[in-house]
C-alpha positions in Angstrom: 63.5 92.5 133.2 64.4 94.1 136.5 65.3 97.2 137.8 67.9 97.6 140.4 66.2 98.0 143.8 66.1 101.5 146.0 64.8 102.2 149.2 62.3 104.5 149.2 59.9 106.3 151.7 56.5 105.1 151.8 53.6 107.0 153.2 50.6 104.7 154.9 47.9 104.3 152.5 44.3 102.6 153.5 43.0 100.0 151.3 40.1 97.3 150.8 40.8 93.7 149.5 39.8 90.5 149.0 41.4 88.0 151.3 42.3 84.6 150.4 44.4 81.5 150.8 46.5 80.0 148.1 48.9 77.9 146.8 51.5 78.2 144.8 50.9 78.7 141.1 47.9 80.8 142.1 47.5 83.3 139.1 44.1 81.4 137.9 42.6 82.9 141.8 43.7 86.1 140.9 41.4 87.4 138.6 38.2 86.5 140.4 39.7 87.8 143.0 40.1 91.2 141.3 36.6 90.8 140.7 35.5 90.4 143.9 36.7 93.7 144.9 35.9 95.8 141.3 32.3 94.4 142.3 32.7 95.7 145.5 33.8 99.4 144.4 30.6 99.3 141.8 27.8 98.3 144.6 29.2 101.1 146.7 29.3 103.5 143.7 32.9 104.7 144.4 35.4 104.8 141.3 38.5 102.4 141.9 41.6 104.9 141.9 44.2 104.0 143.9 47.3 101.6 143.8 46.2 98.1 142.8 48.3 95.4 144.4 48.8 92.1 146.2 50.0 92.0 149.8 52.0 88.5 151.1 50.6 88.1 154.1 51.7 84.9 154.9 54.6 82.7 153.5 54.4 78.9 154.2 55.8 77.8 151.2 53.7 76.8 148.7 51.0 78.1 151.0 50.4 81.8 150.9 48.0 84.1 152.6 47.4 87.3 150.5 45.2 90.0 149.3 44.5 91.5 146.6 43.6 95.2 146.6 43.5 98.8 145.9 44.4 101.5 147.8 41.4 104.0 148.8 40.1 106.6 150.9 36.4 105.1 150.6 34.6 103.4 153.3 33.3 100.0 151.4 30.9 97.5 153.2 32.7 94.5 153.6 31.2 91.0 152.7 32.4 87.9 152.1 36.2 88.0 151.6 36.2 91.9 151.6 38.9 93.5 154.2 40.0 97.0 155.3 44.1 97.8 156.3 46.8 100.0 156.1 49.7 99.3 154.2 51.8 100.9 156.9 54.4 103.9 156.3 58.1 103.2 156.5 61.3 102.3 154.3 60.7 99.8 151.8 62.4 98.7 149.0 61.0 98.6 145.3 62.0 97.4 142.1 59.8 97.0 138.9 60.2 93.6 137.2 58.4 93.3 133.6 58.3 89.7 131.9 55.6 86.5 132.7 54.3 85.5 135.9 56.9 82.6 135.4 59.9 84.6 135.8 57.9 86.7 139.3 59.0 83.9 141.5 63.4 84.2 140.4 62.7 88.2 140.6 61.2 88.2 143.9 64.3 86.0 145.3 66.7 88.3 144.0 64.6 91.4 146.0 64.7 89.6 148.8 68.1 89.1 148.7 69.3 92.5 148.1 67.4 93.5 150.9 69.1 91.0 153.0 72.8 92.2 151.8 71.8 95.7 152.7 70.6 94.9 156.2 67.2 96.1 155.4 65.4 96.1 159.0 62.1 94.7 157.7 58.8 94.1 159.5 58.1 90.4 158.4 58.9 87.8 161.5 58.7 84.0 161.6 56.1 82.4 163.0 54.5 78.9 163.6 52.5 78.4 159.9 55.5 80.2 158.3 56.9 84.0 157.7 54.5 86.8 158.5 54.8 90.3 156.8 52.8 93.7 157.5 54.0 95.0 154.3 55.3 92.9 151.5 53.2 93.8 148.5 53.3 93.6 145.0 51.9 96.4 142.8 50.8 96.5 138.8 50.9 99.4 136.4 49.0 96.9 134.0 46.4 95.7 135.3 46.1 91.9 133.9 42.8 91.2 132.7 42.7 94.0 130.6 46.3 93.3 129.2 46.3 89.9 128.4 49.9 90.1 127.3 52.0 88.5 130.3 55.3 90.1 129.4 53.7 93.6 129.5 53.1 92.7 132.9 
């Protein structure tokens, strides 16, 4: 299921993440990937409790460069795949879509192209390897591993 998209104001948020190049069907890399970073939050004794999400930092279909991360005020040492960033402030648009990883893919279309019948200035921009975008992110309420139920998702 899908909720009807809305523009809504976003204020910039720091964040640490795991960096890492995939492709397309990537959801076995995810959870190590979550991993990664939960490690990281333990050895630096700080308590994950900001927005969990994965940021699409590059689109060169079925490539994809993203990151999966949490938002945070804590200053982590970085190893390995571990990054610092902003997900920068501004106007983006957000819809909650609940159902299996198999349906993210016709959901994330359908954003897309709401976003494009509204004119929605965005910040992504085409580039040699394929689209690249500041912002586009993805964000859980449940987190996966601990809800192995995929249509809670």
């Amino acid at each position: 299921m899908l909720t009807l998209p809305e523009i809504i104001e976003f204020q910039a948020r720091k964040y640490v993440a795991t960096r890492l190049s995939v492709v397309i069907p990537f959801d076995n890399e995810v959870d190590p990937a979550f991993d990664e970073l939960w490690d990281a939050f333990a050895r630096a004794g700080v308590e994950p409790d900001g927005i969990e999400f994965m940021k699409f930092n590059l689109i060169d279909m079925p490539r994809l460069e993203i990151e999966v991360g949490m938002t945070t005020d804590s200053t982590l040492p970085l190893s390995g795949r571990l990054v610092h960033g902003e997900l920068p402030s501004g106007r983006y648009v957000s819809s909650t879509y609940t159902g299996s990883y198999d349906g993210l893919y016709d959901a994330t279309a359908m954003l897309i192209g709401w976003a494009k019948e509204k004119e929605s200035n965005g910040t992504s921009r085409r580039q040699r390897r394929g689209i690249y975008s500041p912002a586009a992110s993805k964000s859980t309420r449940i987190i996966p591993r601990l809800n192995p139920i995929r249509q809670d998702w």
